[in-house]
C-alpha positions as a Markdown table, in Angstrom:
| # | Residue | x | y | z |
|---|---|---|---|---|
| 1 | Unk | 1.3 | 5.7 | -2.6 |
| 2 | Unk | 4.2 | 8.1 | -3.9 |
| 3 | Unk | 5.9 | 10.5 | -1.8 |
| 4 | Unk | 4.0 | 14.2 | -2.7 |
| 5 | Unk | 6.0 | 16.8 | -4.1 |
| 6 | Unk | 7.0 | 18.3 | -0.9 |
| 7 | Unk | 9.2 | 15.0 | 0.3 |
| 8 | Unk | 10.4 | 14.3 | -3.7 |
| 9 | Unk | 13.5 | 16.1 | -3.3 |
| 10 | Unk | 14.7 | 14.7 | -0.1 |
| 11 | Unk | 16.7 | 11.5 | 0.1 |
| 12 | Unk | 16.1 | 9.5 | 3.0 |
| 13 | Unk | 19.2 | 8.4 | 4.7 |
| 14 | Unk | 20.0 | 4.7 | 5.2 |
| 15 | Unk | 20.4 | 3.5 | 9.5 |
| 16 | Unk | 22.8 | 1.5 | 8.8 |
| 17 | Unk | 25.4 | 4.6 | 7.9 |
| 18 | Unk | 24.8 | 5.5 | 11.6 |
| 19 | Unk | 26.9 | 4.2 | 15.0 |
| 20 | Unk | 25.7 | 1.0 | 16.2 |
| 21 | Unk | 25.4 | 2.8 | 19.5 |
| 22 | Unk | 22.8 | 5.8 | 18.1 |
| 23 | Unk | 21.0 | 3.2 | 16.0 |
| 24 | Unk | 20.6 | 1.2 | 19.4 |
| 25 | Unk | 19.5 | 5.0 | 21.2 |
| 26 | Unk | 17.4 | 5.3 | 18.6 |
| 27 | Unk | 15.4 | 2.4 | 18.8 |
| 28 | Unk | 15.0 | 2.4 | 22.7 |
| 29 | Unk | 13.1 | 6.4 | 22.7 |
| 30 | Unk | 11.1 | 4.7 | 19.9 |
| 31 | Unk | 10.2 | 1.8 | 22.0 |
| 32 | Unk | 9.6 | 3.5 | 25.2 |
| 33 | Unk | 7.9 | 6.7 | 23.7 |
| 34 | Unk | 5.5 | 4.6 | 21.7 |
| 35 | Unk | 2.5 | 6.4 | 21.3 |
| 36 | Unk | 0.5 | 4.0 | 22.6 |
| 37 | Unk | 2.1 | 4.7 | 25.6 |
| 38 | Unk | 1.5 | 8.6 | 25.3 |
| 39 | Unk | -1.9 | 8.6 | 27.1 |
| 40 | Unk | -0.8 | 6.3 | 29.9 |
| 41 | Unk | 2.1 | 8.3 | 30.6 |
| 42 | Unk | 0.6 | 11.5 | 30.4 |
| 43 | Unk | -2.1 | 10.3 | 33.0 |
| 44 | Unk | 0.8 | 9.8 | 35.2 |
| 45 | Unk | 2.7 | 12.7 | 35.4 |
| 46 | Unk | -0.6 | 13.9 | 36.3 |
| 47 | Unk | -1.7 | 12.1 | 38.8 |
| 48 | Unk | 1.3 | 11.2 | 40.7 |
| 49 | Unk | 4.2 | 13.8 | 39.3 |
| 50 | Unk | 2.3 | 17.0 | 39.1 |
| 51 | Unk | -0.9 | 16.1 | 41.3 |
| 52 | Unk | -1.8 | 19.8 | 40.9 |
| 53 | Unk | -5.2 | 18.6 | 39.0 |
| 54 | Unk | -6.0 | 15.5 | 41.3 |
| 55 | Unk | -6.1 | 17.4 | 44.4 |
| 56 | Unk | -8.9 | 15.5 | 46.4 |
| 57 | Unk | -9.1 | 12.5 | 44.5 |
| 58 | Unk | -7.9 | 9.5 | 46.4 |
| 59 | Unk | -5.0 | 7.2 | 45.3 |
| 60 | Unk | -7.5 | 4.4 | 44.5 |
| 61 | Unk | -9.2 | 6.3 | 42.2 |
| 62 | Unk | -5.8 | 8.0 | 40.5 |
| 63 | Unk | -4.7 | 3.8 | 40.2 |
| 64 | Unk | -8.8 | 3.5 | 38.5 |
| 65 | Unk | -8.4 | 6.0 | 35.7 |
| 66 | Unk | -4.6 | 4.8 | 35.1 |
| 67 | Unk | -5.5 | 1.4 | 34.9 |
| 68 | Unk | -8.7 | 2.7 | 32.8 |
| 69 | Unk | -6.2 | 4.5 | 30.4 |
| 70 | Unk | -4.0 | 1.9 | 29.9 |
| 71 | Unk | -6.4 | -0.9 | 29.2 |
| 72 | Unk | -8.2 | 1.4 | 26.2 |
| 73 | Unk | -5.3 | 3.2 | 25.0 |
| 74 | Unk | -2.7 | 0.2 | 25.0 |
| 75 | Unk | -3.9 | -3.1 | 25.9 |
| 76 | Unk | -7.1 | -3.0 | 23.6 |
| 77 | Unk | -5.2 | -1.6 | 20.3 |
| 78 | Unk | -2.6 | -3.8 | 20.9 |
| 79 | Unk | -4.6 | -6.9 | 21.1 |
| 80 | Unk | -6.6 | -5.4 | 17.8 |
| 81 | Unk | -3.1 | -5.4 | 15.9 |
| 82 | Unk | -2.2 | -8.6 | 17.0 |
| 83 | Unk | -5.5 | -9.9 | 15.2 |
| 84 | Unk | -5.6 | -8.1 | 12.1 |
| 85 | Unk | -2.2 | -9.3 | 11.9 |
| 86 | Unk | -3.1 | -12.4 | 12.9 |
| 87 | Unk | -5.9 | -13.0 | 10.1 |
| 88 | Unk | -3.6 | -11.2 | 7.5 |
| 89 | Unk | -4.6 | -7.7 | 7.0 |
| 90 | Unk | -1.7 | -6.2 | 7.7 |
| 91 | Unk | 2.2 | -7.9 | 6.9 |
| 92 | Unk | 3.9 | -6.5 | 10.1 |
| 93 | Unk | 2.9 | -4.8 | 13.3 |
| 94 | Unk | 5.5 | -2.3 | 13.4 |
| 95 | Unk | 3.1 | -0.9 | 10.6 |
| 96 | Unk | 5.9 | 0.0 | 7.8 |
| 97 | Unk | 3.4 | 1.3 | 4.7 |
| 98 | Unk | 0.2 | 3.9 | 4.9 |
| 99 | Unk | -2.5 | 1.1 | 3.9 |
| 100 | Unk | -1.0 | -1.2 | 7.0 |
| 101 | Unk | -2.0 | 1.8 | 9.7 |
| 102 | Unk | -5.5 | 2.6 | 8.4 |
| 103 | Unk | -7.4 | -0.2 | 10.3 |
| 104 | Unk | -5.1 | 0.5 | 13.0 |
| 105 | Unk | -5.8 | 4.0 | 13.1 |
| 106 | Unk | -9.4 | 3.5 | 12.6 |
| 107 | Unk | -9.8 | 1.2 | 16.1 |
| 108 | Unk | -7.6 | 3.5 | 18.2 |
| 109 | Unk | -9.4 | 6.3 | 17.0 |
| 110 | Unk | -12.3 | 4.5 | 18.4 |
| 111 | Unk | -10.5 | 3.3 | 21.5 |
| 112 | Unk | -9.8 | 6.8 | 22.5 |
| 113 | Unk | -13.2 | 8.4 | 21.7 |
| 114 | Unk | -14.7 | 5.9 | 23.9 |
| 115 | Unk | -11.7 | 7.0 | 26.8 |
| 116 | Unk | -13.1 | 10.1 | 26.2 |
| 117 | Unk | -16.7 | 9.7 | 26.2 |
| 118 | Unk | -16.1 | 7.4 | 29.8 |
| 119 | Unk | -14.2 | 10.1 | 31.1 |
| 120 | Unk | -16.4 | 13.1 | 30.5 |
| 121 | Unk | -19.5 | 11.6 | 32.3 |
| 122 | Unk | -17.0 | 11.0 | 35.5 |
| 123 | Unk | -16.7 | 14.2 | 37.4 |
| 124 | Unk | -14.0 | 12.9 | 39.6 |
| 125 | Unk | -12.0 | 13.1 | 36.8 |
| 126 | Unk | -10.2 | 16.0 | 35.9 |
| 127 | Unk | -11.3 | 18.6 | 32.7 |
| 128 | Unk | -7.7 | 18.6 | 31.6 |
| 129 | Unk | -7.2 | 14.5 | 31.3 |
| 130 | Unk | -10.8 | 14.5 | 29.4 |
| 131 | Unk | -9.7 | 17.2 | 27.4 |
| 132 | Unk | -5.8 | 15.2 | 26.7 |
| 133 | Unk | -7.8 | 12.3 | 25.9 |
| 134 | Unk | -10.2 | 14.1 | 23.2 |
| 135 | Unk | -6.8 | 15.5 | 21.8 |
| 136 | Unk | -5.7 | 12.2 | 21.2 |
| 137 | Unk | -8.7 | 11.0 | 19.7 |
| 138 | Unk | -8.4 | 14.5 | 17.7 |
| 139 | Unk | -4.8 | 13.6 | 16.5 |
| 140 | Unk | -5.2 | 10.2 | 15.6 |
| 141 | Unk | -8.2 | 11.0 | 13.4 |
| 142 | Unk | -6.0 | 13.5 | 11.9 |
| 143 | Unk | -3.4 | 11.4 | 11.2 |
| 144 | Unk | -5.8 | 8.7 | 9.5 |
| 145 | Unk | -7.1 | 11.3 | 6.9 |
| 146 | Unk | -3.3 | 12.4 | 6.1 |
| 147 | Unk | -2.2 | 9.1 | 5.9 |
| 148 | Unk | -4.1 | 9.1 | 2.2 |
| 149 | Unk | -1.5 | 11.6 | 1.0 |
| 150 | Unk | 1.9 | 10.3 | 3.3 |
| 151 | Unk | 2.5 | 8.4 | 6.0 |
| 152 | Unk | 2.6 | 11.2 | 8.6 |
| 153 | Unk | 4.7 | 10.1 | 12.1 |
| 154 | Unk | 2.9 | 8.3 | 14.6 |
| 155 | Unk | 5.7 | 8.6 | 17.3 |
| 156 | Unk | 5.6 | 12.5 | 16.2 |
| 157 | Unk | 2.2 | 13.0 | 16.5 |
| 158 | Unk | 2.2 | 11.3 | 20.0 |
| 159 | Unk | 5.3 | 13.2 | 21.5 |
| 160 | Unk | 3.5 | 16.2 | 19.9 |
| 161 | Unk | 0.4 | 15.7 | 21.6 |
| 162 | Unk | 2.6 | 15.4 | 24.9 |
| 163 | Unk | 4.1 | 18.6 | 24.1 |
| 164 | Unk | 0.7 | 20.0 | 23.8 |
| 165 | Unk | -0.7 | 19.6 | 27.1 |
| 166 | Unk | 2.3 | 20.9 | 28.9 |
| 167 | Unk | 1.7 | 23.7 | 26.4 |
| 168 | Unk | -1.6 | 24.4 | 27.6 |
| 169 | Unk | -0.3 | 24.1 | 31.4 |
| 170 | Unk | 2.4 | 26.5 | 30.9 |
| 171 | Unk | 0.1 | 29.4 | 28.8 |
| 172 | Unk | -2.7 | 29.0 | 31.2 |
| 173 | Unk | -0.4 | 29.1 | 34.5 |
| 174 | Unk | -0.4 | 25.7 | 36.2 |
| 175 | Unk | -1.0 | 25.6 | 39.8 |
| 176 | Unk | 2.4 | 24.4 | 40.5 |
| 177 | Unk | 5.8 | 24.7 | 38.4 |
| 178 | Unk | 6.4 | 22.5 | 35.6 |
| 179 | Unk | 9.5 | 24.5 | 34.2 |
| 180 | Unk | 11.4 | 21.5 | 34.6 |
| 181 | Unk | 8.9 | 19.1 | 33.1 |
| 182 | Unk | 8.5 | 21.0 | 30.2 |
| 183 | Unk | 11.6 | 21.4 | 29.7 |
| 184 | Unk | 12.2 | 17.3 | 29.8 |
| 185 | Unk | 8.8 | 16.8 | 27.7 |
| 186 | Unk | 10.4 | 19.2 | 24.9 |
| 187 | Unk | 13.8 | 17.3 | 25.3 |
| 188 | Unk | 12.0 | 14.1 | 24.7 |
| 189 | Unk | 10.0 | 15.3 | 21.7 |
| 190 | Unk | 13.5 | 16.3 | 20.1 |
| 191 | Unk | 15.1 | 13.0 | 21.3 |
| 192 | Unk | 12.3 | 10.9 | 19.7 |
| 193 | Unk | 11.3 | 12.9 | 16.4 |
| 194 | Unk | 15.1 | 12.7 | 15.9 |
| 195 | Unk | 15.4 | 8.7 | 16.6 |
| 196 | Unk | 12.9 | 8.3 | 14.0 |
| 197 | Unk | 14.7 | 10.2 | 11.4 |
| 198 | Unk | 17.4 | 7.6 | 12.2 |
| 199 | Unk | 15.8 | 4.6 | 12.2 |
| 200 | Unk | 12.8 | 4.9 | 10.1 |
| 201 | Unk | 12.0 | 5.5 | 6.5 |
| 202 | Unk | 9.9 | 8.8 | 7.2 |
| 203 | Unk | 10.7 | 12.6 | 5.8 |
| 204 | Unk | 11.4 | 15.2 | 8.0 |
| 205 | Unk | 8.3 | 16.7 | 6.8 |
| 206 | Unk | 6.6 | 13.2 | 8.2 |
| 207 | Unk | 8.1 | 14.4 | 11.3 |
| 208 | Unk | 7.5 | 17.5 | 11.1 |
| 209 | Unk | 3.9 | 17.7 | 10.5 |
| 210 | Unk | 3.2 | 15.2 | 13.1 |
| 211 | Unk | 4.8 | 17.3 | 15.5 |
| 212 | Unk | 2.7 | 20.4 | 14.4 |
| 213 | Unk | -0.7 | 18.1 | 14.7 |
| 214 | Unk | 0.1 | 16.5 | 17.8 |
| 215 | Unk | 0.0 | 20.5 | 19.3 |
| 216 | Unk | -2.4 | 21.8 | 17.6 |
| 217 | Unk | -5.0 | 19.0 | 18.3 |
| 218 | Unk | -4.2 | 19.0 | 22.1 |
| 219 | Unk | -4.9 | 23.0 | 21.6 |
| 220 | Unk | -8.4 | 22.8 | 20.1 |
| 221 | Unk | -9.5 | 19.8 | 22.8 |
| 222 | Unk | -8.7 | 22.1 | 25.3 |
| 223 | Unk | -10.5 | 25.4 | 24.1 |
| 224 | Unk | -13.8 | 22.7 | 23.2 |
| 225 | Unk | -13.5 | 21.0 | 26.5 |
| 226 | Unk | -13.6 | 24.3 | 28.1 |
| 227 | Unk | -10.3 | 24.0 | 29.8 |
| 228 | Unk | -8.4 | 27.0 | 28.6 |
């Protein structure tokens, strides 16, 4: 599909005019800040950085919902890409054109709404990790309708999402300070929507509206879950 009119008049700028060195910078936040990995590491810095919402929960139980995270929100969609690439739907699985990431989208989406759907009949589980994990599902529907018009960041929309809860932590008043970890989180959004500009073939407005998304769907989980 062509570019809309809102990315016709901006010229996307070849890597390779870049230092090695960036180009190599680049591609590492986009590796490690996947957004399959979003979820799992979001889960984390709950359970074991901030802790502030697992108060009473034992460690077994923080290891059971990470481990529960992970195997929905990376291992199953990864081993789903591997087969649709496998039988030929889809040319790469780094996922380069908008018809590639539509079955994609459509099984993570699923992925996550079952995450979701697992997590809120678990009590043991916190409101604001149900709530992340309907965000998710929230943003990757999102981007699956928008990918008909342009193929809208996926690493954006993940960062974003990350950005999001520690959004909601800060404007509701967390129990414990996470200046600092916002601070990093908001770092790492700039770091990766900027690595992508470098080393992919989106539009800032790609980036841009992921970004926006990512936020905005992490907002309106919270305020349905209850949260805020």
């Amino acid at each position: 599909m062509e570019k809309d009119f809102i990315n016709k008049n901006i010229t996307i700028q070849n890597s390779d005019q870049y230092p090695l060195a960036l180009r190599i910078s680049a591609q590492f936040f986009s590796y490690v800040f996947h957004p399959l990995f979003i979820p799992l590491i979001a889960v984390w810095y709950l359970a074991f950085i901030h802790q502030g919402y697992f108060t009473g929960i034992t460690l077994h139980e923080k290891i059971s919902t990470l481990i529960k995270v992970g195997y929905n929100t990376v291992i199953l969609p990864v081993v789903t890409l591997l087969l649709v690439k496998a039988v030929g739907f889809i040319k790469s699985i780094f996922l380069k054109t908008q018809r590639e990431r539509i079955i994609p989208y459509v099984a993570a989406g699923f992925y996550y709404f079952w995450m979701y759907l697992v997590f809120k009949s678990q009590p043991e589980v916190p409101s604001i990790v149900t709530a992340f994990i309907f965000g998710v599902f929230l943003t990757s529907s999102i981007g699956l309708i928008v990918n008909s018009f342009y193929k809208i960041s996926m690493h954006a929309m993940g960062v974003g999402a990350l950005s999001g809860l520690l959004f909601i932590m800060v404007c509701i008043g967390s129990p414990y300070s996470i200046f600092l970890s916002a601070t990093i989180v908001f770092l790492i959004a700039g770091l990766v929507c900027t690595s992508r500009l470098i080393v992919s073939d989106h539009y800032p407005f790609d980036i841009y509206t992921g970004f926006f998304f990512g936020i905005l769907c992490q907002v309106i989980a919270a305020l349905f879950i209850g949260y805020v």
